[in-house]
N, C-alpha and C positions, 0 to 999 in steps of 0.2 A: 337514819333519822332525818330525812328529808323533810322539806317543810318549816322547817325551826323560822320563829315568829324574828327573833332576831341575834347576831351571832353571840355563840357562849363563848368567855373570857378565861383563859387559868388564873385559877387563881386557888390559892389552898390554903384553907382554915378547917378550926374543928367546931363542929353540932352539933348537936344531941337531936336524933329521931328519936318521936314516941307515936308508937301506934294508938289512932285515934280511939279504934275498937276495945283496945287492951291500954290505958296508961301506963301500966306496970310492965309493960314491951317497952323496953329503951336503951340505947346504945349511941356510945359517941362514934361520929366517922371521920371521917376528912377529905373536903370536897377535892375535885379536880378543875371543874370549871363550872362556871354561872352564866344567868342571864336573869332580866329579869323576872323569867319567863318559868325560868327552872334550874335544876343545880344537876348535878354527877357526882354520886358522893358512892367512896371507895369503905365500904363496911366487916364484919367479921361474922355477919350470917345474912341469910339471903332473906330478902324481902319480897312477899308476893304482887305480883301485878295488879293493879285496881285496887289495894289496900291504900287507906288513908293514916295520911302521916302528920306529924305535926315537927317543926324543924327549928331549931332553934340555935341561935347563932353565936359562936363563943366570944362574943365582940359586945353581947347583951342586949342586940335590935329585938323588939318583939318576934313572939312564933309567928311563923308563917304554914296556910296550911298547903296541905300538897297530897299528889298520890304519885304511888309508886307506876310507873311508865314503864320498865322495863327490870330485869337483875339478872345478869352477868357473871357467870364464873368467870373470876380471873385465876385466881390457883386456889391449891389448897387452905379453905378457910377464908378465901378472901372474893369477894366477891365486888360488881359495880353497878350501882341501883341510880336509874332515871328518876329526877321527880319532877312532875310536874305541879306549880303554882297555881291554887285556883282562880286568884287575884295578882296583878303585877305589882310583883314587889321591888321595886326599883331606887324606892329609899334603905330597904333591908342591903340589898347588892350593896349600894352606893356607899353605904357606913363603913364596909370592909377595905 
């Protein structure tokens, strides 16, 4: 993942994705690290690449939208989805 606009931070809370295409697609995860740029969120099925998401933060910042960058098996059932931000959200980051 070279390139990154600016460096991602750990940090772990929980969000709820909902697929933009389907709202009734939704699942809480728990991020790993942020920026403002984009999150790493550690989930319990896999997200496809290019799908748009909608993210939302258990802290109560408004959604923010995004699409899925990448998804990662990590083991069984668990998987770890890129997303990137289409707008910088750096007041949603900053609340947490």
């Amino acid at each position: 993942m070279d390139g990154r606009k600016e460096r991602r931070t750990p940090r772990t809370f929980r969000v709820l994705l909902s697929s933009g295409a389907q709202p009734m697609v939704a699942e809480y995860a728990s991020t790993e690290n942020v920026s403002p740029y984009g999150v790493r969120v550690k989930t319990d099925r896999p997200w496809r690449p290019d799908t748009r998401v909608l993210v939302k933060s258990s802290h109560g910042e408004p959604w923010a939208r995004a699409r899925v960058v990448y998804c990662q098996t990590l083991q069984s059932k668990m998987f770890a989805v890129g997303l990137e931000f289409f707008a910088r959200a750096g007041d949603w980051i900053a609340a947490v």
